[in-house]
N, C-alpha and C positions, 0 to 999 in steps of 0.2 A: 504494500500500500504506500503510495507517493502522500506526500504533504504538499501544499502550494508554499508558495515561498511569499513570505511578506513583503509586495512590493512596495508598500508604501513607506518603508525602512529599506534605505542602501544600505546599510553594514549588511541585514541578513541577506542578500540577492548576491554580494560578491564576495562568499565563500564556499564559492563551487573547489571542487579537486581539481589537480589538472593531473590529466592523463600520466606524467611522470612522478607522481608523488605513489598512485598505484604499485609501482612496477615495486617501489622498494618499500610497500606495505608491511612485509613481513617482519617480523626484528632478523637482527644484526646475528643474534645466539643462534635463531634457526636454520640461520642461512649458514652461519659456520657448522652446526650439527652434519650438514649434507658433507664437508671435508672429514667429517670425523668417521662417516659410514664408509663411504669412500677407502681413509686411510684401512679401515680393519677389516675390509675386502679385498685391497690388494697386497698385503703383509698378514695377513690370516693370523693378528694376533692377537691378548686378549682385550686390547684399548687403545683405541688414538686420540688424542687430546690435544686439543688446540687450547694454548694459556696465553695470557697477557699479563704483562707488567702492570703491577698495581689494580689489576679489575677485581671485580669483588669477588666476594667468595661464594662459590657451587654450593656449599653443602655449610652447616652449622659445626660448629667444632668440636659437639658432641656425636654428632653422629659417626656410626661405627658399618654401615653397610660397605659392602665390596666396592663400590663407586667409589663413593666418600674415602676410602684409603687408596684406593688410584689415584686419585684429585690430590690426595694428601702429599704423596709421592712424588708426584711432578712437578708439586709447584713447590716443593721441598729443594729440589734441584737447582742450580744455578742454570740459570738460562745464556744457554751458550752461544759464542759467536759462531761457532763452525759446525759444522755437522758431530755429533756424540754419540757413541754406538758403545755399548756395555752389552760383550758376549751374555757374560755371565753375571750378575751382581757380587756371586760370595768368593767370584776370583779376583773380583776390583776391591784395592785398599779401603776407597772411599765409602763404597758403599758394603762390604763385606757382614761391618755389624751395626747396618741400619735399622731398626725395629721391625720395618712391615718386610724386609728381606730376610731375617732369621724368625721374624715370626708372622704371624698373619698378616697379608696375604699370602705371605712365599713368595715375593716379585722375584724374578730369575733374570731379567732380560727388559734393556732400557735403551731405547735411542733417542735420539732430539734432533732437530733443525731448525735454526734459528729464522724467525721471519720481521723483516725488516718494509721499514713505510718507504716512500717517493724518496725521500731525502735523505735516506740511509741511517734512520732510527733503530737501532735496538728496539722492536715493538713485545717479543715472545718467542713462544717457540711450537711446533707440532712436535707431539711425543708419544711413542710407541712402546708399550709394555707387554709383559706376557709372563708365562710361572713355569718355560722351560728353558733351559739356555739354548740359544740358536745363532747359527751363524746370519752374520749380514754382509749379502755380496755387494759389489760395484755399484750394480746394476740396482739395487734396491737403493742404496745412495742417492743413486739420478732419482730415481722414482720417491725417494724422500724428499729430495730439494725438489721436483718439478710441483709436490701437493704443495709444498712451503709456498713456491712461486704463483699458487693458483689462490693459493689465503692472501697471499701482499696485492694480488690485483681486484681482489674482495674488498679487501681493505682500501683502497685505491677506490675503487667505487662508489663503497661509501664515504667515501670524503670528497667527492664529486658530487655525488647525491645531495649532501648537506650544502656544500656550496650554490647548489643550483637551485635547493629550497629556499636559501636564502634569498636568493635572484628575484624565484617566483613570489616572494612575497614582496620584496621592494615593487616589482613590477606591479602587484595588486595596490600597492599603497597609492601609485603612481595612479593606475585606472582609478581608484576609488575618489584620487583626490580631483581629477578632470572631472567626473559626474557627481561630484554631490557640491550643493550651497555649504560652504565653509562656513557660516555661520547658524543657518537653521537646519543643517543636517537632511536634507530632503534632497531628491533628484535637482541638478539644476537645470535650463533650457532646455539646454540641445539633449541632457538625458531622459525627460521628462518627453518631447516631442517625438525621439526614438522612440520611448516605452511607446506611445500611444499609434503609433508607424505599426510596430509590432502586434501590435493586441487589434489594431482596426483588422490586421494582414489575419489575423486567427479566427477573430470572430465574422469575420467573411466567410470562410471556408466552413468554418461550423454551423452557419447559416446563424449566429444569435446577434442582436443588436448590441451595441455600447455604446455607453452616454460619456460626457464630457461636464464638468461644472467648473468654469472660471470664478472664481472669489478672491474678492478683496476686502480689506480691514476699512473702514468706513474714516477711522477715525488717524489712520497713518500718518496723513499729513499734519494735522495738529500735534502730536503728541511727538514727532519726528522738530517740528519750529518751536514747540513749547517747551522740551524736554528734553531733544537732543539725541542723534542717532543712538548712544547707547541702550538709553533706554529703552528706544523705539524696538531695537534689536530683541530685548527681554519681552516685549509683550508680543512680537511676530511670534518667537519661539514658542510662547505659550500658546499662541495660537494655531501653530502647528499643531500641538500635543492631543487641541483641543480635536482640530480636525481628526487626526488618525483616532480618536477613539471612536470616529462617527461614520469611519469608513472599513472596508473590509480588507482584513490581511493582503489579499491579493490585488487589490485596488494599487493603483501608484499616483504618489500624491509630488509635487513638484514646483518650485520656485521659478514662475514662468515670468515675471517681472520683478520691479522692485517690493511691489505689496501686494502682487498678484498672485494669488496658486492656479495651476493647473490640477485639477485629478480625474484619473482616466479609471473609469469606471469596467470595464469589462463583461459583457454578458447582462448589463442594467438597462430594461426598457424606460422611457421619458419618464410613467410612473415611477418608477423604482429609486431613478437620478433626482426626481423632483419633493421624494419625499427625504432622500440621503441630505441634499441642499437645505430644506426645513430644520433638518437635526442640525446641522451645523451649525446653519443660522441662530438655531435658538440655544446653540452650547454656549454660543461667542456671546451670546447676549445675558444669558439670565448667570455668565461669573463673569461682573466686573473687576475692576484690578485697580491696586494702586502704584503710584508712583510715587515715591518719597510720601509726605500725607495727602497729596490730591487720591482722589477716588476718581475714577475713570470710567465712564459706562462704556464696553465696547459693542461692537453691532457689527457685521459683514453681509454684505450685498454680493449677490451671487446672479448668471448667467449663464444657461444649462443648454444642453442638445443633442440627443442621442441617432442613430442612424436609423430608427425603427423609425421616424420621422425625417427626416432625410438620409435616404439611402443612396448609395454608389457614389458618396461623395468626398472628393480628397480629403488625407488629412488639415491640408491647408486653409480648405473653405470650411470644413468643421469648427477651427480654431478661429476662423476670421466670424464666425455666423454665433460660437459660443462669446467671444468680444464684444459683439456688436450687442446682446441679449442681456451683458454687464451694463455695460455702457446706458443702454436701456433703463434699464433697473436702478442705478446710479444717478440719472433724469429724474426720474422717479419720484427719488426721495431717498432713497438709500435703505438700509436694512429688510431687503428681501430677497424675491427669487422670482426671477424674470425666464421665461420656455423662448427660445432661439423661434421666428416665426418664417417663414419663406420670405417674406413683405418688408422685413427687419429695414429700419430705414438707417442710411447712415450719422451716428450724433457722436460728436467730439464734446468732450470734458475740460 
């Protein structure tokens, strides 16, 4: 089951995945797990372990399972520069009278090969255990450094991977900050007129109407000459707030002028948009606001017009026929909701 995506909030719309943060979905341990199957398929012994310097630890320091003293064993070891091959443990000085080699597990038989990053970091080592002594050819050698060489290009990867996530999200910061009003958080223009491009393009093909409502703050200009863009700023934003609680998640709502919203309604016949216009009109209205101690009545005026009433018609003349239907309303008297008409005469403000 899909969720719609809240379009009338940009943060939620752009955080989509991209395609490459999939690929390395998995963790880091699982993907080194597939080296360690690998290693004890082609050395038939009884462990292959991939260790790093300083990474945490596998197992609790109480635990006593056959694992956990494997783990114990290895990373017990000095992690070496060169390849390390131990015939036998109890004929090596060093390891002779190690604990888990005289006594449980019985390790018999130890090799290592170091794995190192891009820039020739001591990172760890792959290591090979078992509980019989056995020889180790040349040939197994190569075959020890070539797994080593397939960990450090893992490793390599993922430190590519991480660089590129980095990328992709400077890159989203970058998208996110072009589409949205740096101050009221909403779609701005040219994202707000896309969305509506897109959703006219959907609900064409779906055969469903969608309405358009232009609204503005009635009282902008005063409070903007009386009080000062900043202020002016705080009561927009509140009145954003006020809007999205009166429209529907998937609605997208947009800073299409200075005091202008655009919101693109999607799948709303004229009733639907004409009654959503009402709710908002009367959100803006019945909470006034203050400013320092003035009390403030606010009020917005609105101009609506869905395609169920004109149909097959551009985005452009939607937005110029919803303007006009403002403008209208704004004539008026202000604080209402004026329906976009065929006959719409042209009035300037």
């Amino acid at each position: 089951m899909t969720t719609q995506l809240d379009r009338s909030n940009p943060a939620t719309v752009l955080q989509a995945n991209s395609g490459f943060e999939n690929v390395f979905a998995e963790k880091f341990e699982n993907r080194l797990k597939r080296f360690e199957r690998l290693g004890l398929r082609l050395f038939s012994v009884a462990n292959c372990m991939v260790n790093f310097i300083n990474s945490p630890a596998r197992f609790d320091k109480a635990e006593r399972s056959m694992a956990a003293l494997e783990v114990m064993f290895c990373e017990s070891m000095p992690v070496p520069e060169d390849v390390v091959v131990v015939p036998d443990t109890r004929n090596d000085p060093a390891l002779a009278e190690n604990r888990l080699v005289v006594g449980a597990p019985y390790i018999r038989f130890y090799a290592a090969q170091p794995i190192w990053d891009h820039a020739q970091n001591l990172m760890g080592s792959v290591a090979l255990i078992d509980y019989q002594p056995r020889e180790f050819s040349d040939e197994d050698k190569h075959l020890l450094s070539d797994l080593a060489v397939m960990i450090e290009r893992e490793l390599a990867l993922s430190t590519m991977y991480h660089a590129q996530l980095e990328l992709i999200k400077q890159n989203r910061n970058l998208k996110r900050d072009s589409l949205i009003d740096p101050i009221l958080g909403t779609w701005n223009k040219a994202a707000i007129v896309r969305s509506l491009r897109l959703e006219m393009d959907r609900c064409s093909k779906a055969e469903k109407p969608l309405s358009l409502i232009f609204a503005s703050l009635d009282q902008s200009d005063v409070i903007r000459n009386t009080h000062g863009i900043a202020a002016s700023d705080v009561i927009m934003v509140k009145i954003v707030s006020r809007i999205r609680s009166c429209i529907r998640p998937f609605d997208a709502l947009g800073r299409f002028g200075n005091d202008v919203f655009l919101i693109v309604l999607p799948g709303a016949s004229h009733l639907v948009a004409t009654a959503v216009a009402e709710r908002i009109r009367l959100a803006v209205m019945t909470h006034p606001d203050k400013i320092g101690d003035a009390q403030i009545a606010l009020t917005i005026t609105a101009g609506m017009i869905s395609t169920d009433t004109f149909p097959n018609v551009e985005p452009e003349t939607l937005i110029s026929l919803a303007e006009k239907a403002l403008l209208s309303a704004k004539s008026a008297g202000n604080n209402r909701v004026v329906q976009a008409t065929p006959m719409q005469p042209d009035i300037t403000i």
